[in-house]
C-alpha positions as CSV (number, residue, x, y, z in Angstrom):
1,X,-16.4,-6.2,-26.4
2,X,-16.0,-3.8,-29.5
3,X,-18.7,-1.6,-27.4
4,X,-16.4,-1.1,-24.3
5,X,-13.6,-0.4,-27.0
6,X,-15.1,2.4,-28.2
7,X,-16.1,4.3,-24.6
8,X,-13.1,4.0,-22.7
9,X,-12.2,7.3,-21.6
10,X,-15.9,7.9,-20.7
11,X,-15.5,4.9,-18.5
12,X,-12.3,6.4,-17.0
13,X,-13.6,9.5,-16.7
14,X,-17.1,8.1,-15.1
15,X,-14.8,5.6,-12.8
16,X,-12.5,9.4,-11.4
17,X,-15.6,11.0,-10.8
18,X,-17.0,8.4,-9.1
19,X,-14.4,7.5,-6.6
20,X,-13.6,10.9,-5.9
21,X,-17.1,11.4,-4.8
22,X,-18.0,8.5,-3.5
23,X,-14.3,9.6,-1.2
24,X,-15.2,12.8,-0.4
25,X,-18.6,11.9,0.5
26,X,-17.7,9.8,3.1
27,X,-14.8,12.6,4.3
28,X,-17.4,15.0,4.1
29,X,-19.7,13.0,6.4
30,X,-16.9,12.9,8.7
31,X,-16.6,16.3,9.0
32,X,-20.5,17.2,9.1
33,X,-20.5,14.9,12.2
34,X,-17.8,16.4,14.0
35,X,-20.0,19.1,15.2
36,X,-21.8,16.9,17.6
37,X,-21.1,14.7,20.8
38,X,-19.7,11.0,20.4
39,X,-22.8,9.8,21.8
40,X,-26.3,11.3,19.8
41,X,-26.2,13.0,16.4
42,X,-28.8,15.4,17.5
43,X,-26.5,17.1,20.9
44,X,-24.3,19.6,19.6
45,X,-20.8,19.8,20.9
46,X,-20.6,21.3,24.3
47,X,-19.2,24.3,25.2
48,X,-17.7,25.0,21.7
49,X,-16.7,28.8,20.1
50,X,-18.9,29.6,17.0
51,X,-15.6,29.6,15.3
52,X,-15.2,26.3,15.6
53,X,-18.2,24.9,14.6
54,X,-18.0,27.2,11.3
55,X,-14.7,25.7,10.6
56,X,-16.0,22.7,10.2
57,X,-18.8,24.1,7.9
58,X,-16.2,26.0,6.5
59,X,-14.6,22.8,5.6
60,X,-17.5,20.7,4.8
61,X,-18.6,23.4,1.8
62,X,-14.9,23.6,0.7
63,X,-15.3,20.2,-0.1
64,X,-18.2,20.4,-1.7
65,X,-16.7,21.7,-4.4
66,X,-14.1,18.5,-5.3
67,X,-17.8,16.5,-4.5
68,X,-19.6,18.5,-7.3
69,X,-17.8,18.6,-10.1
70,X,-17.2,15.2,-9.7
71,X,-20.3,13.9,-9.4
72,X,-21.3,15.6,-12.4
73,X,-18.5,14.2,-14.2
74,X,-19.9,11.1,-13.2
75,X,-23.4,11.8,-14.2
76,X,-22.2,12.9,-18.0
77,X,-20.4,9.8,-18.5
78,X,-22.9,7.6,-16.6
79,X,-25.1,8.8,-19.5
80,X,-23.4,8.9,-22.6
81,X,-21.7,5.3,-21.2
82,X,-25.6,3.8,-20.5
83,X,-26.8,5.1,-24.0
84,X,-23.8,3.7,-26.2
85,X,-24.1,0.4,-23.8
86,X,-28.0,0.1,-24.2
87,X,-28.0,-3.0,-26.6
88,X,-25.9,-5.2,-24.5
89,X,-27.8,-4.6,-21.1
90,X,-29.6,-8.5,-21.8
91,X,-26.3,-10.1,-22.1
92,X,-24.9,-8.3,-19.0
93,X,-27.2,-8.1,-15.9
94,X,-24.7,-6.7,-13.4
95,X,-24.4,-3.3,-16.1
96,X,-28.4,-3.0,-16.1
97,X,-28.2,-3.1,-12.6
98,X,-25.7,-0.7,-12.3
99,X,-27.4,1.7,-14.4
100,X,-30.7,1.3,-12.7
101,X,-28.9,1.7,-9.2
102,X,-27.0,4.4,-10.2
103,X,-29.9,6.6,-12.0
104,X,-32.3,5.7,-9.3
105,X,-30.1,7.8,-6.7
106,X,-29.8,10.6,-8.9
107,X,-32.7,12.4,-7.7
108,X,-31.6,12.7,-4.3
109,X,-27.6,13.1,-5.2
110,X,-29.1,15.8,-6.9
111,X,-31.2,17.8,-4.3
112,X,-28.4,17.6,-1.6
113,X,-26.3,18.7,-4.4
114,X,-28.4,21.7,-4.2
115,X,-28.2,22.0,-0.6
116,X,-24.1,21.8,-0.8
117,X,-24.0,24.4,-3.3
118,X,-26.6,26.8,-1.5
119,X,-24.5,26.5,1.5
120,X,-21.1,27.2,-0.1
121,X,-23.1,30.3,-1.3
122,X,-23.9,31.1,2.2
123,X,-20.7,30.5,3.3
124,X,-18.3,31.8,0.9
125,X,-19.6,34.6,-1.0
126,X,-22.1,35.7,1.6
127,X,-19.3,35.6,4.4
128,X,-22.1,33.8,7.1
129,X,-19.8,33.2,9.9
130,X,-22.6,32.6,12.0
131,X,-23.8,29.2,13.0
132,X,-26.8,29.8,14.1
133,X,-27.7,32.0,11.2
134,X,-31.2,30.6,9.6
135,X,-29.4,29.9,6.3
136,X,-26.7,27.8,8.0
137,X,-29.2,26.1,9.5
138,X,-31.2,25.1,7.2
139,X,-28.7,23.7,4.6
140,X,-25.9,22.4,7.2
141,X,-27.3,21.2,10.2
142,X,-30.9,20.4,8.9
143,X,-29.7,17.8,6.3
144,X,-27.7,16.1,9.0
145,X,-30.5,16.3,11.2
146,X,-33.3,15.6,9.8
147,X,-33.9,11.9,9.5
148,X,-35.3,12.0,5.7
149,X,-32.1,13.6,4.3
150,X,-30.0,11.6,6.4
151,X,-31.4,8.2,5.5
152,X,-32.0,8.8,1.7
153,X,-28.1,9.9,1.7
154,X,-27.2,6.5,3.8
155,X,-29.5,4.7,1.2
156,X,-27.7,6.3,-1.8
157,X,-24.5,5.3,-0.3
158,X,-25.0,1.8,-0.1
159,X,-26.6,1.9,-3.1
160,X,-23.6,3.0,-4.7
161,X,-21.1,1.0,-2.9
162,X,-23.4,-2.2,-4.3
163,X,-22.5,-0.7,-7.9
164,X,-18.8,-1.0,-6.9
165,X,-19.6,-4.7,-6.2
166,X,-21.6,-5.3,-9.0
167,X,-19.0,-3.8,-11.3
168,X,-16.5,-5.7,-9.7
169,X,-18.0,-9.3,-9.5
170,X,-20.2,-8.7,-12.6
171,X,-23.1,-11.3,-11.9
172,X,-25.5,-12.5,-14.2
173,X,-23.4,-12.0,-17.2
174,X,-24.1,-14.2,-19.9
């Protein structure tokens, strides 16, 4: 208990960062979805101005921004909380799990990470109001679209949502 002591505002900082991203990915997915009929993800809203679609890239990169930081807020405490927490991961399963959960999805938090950033890039200091322009393509519609990006970011969702659980129920502590 004298661990946890020491590291809590790393472990209120980590739990901020994480609920606002874990928030604001799911708003964001909202948003990224709007674009296209009720019925299939791959039909494009019919019949739609080009301004419309580009607000809602507009808004998804916007909110990119809250997403970012705090994911990397999340990542800095995730590691500095998992290195001073290291000796009591046989006495607390759920935590090992956590960690191995959490730092398993990194990879691929990371790269669209990239993709968010590139597009905000695009979109706000590049002024691309143009949603069929090659660069909005490829980092807005192409990571909804495409069925690798879309399932590794449903994976690392529920992957993360079972850290929520695990935190919460904390099995397989001794």
């Amino acid at each position: 208990m004298q661990h946890i002591k020491n590291i809590r505002i790393f472990l209120l900082l980590f739990s901020i960062g994480f609920i606002l991203w874990m928030g604001g990915s799911l708003i964001r997915s909202v948003i990224a979805f709007s674009v296209f009929e009720p019925s299939a993800t791959q039909t494009l809203v019919r019949q739609v101005s080009n301004d419309i679609l580009m607000q809602s890239v507009y808004l998804f990169s916007a909110t990119s921004s809250y997403t970012t930081l705090a994911y990397l807020l999340s990542l800095l405490c995730a590691v500095i909380i998992t290195l001073r927490l290291r000796n009591i991961f046989k006495e607390n399963g759920w935590l090992m799990m956590s960690a191995i959960l959490y730092f398993s999805t990194m990879p691929i938090n990371l790269i669209l990470l990239y993709f968010d950033i590139r597009l905000s890039i695009e979109v706000f200091w590049n002024w691309r109001w143009e949603f069929y322009h090659p660069e909005i393509l490829k980092y807005f519609l192409n990571r909804i679209t495409n069925p690798l990006w879309n399932s590794l970011s449903g994976i690392s969702f529920l992957a993360n949502l079972t850290i929520v659980y695990l935190v919460i129920f904390q099995p397989l502590k001794k």
